[in-house]
N, C-alpha and C positions, 0 to 999 in steps of 0.2 A: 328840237327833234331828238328821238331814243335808238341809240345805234342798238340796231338787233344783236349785233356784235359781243361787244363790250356791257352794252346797256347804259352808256352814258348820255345822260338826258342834256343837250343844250338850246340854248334859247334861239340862237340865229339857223336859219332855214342854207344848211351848206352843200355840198355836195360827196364831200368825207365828215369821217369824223376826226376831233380834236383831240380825242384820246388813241385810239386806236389807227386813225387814217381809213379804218374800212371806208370803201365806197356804196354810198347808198342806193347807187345803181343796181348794182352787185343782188339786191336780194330782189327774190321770187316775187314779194308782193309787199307793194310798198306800204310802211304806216305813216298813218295820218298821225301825226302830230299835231299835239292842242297846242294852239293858239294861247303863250304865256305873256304876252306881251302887255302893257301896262295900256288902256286904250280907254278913251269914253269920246261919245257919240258926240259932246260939249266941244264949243272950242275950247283951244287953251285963258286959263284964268277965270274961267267959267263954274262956279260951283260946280257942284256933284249933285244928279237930282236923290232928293231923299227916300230912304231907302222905308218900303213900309212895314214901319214897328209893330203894329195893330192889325187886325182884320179889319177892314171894310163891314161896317155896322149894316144890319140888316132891317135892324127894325132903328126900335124908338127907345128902348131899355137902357135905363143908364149902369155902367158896366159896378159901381157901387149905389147898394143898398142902404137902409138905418136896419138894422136888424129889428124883428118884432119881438113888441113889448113881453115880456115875461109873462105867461099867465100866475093868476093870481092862486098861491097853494088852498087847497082845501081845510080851512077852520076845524079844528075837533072841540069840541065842548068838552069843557074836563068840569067836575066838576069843586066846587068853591068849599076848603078844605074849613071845619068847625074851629073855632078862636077859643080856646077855652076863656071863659069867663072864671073872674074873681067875685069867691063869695064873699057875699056881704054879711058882716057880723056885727051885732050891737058893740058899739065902744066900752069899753070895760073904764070904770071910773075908778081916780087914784084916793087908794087909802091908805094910812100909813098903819094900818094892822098887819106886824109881820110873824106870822106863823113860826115862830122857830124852834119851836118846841119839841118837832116832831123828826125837824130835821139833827142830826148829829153829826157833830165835827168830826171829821178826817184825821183817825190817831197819825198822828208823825212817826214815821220809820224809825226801829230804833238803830241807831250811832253806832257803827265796831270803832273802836279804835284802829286805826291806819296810819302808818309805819310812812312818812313823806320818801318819794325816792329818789335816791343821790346823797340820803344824810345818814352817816353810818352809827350802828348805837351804839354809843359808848358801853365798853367791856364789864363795865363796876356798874350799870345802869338799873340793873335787873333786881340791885337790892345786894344790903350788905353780904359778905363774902367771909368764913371763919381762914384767920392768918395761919398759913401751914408751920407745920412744929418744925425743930432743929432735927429731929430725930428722920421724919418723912427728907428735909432737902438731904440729907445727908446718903438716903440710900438712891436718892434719885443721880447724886453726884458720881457715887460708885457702880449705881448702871450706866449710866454715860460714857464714864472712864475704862468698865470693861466693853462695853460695844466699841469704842476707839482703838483700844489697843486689837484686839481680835483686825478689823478690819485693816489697822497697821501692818499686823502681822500676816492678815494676807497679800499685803502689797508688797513687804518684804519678800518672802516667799516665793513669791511669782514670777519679781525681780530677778529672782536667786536662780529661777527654772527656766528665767528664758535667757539668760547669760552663761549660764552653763557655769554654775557658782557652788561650790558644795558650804557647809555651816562652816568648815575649819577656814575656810578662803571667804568668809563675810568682807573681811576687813579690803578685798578687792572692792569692792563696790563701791562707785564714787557718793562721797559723802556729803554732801554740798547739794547737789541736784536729789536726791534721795530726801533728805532732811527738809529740803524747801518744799518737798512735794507733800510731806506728809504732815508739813502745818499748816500749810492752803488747804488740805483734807480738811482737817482735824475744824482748824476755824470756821470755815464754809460749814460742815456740820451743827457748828453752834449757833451760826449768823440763820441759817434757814431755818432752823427749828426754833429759835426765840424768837425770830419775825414769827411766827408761827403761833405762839404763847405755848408751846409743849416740845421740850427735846424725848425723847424715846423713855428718858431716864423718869420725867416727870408723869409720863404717859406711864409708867409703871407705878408709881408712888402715889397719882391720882393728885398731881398736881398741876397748878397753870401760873403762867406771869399774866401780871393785868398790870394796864397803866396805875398807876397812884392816885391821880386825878379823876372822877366822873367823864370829865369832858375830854379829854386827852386820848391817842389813839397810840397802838405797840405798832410802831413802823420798821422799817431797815434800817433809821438814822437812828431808834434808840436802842434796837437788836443790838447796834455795832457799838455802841457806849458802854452799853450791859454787859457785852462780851471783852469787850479789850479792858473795860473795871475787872472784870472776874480775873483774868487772866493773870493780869499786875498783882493782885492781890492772890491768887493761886500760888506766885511764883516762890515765896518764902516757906515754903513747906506750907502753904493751907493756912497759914498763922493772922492775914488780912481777913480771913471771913471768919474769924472769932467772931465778930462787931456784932454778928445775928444771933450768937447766944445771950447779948445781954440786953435786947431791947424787947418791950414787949411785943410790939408788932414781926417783931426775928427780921429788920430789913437788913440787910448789911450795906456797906458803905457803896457795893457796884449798883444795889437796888435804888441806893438817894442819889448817887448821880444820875443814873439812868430814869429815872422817875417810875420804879416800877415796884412792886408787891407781889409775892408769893404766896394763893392764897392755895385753898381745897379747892378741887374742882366738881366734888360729890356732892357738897353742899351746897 
């Protein structure tokens, strides 16, 4: 039953309600309350009669069909595409008559000469070389010697102007780090320009070093033999590179260690 009240719906048929106590007297007009109660017509333990799933069939129809057959699609004629045929040719019979007369050989491309790469040519390769004079190494010696001093002398100098050094007070300048620096200069000059085959001085004179050997190549390990020979033999006054005034080829004793020749570069 639905207290008007409250609106608390309960099952048992009472005369208050259980939530609120209103009395159901109490109101103007009474509601019927539905019948919630668990109830069948069956005794107890008695099935439950079934409940109907389906409609009640009317006719004779059974509620599945086999659907109908597909109609069959309408044929187009197309029509039947031409095959080409292979023409037939008389067999040609074998002779050994071969016309060649007419035909002419395919001239062969002509050949450059090409240089394999990764193989360097040796420097004396190109064909003999005329051995430069005593007179040529001598001036190429004396350009070298003054382009060295010159650029000593601007190191000096420079030295001199950022230390705040006047000419009469040189002798402040430490000598030792000075002096060290200006023959790592002076070497380094020689070691790059004869890895090189031309110091500045040769490059004036129109001379080159080449290996001695055809096959042999002017590297930094013979740069450095060449130059430290020259030097040792520099150091007595000039008096070791006599040795190239009296040979015919002019080699001096730093050019046979080092395996090298002094030749023209013009030629």
């Amino acid at each position: 039953m639905k207290c008007p009240k409250c609106s608390y719906l309960g099952l048992d048929d009472l005369e208050r309600c259980r939530n609120c106590g209103y009395e159901f007297s109490l109101s103007e007009a009474a509601v019927d309350s539905p019948d919630l109660r668990i109830r069948s017509d069956s005794g107890f333990g008695e099935p439950l009669p079934a409940l109907p799933l389906f409609a009640p069939a009317t006719d004779d129809q059974p509620l599945i069909t086999r659907p109908s057959p597909p109609r069959a699609p309408l044929s187009v004629r197309r029509s039947t595409p031409d095959v080409a045929r292979m023409r037939t040719s008389p067999p040609r019979t074998a002779t050994l008559d071969l016309d060649l007369d007419d035909v002419e050989a395919p001239e062969p491309p002509a050949r450059t000469p090409t240089v394999p790469v990764g193989i360097p040519v040796p420097q004396g390769a190109e064909g003999p070389r005329e051995d430069a004079g005593v007179s040529l190494r001598l001036l190429a010696v004396v350009v070298d010697s003054v382009i060295l001093l010159a650029i000593d002398a601007a190191v000096i100098y420079f030295t001199m102007q950022i230390c705040s050094v006047s000419a009469s007070e040189l002798s402040l300048l430490p000598k030792v780090p000075l002096t060290a620096f200006l023959l790592v200069q002076n070497i380094g000059y020689l070691l790059a320009f004869t890895a090189g085959g031309q110091t500045l001085g040769k490059m004036a004179a129109g001379l080159r070093i080449v290996p001695a050997h055809a096959g042999d190549s002017l590297d930094m390990g013979c740069a450095v033999k060449r130059t430290v020979a020259w030097l040792v033999l520099a150091i007595p006054a000039g008096l070791g590179l006599l040795s190239a005034c009296f040979t015919r080829d002019h080699r001096g004793l730093h050019d046979r260690f080092a395996g090298t020749r002094v030749v023209r570069a013009s030629v």
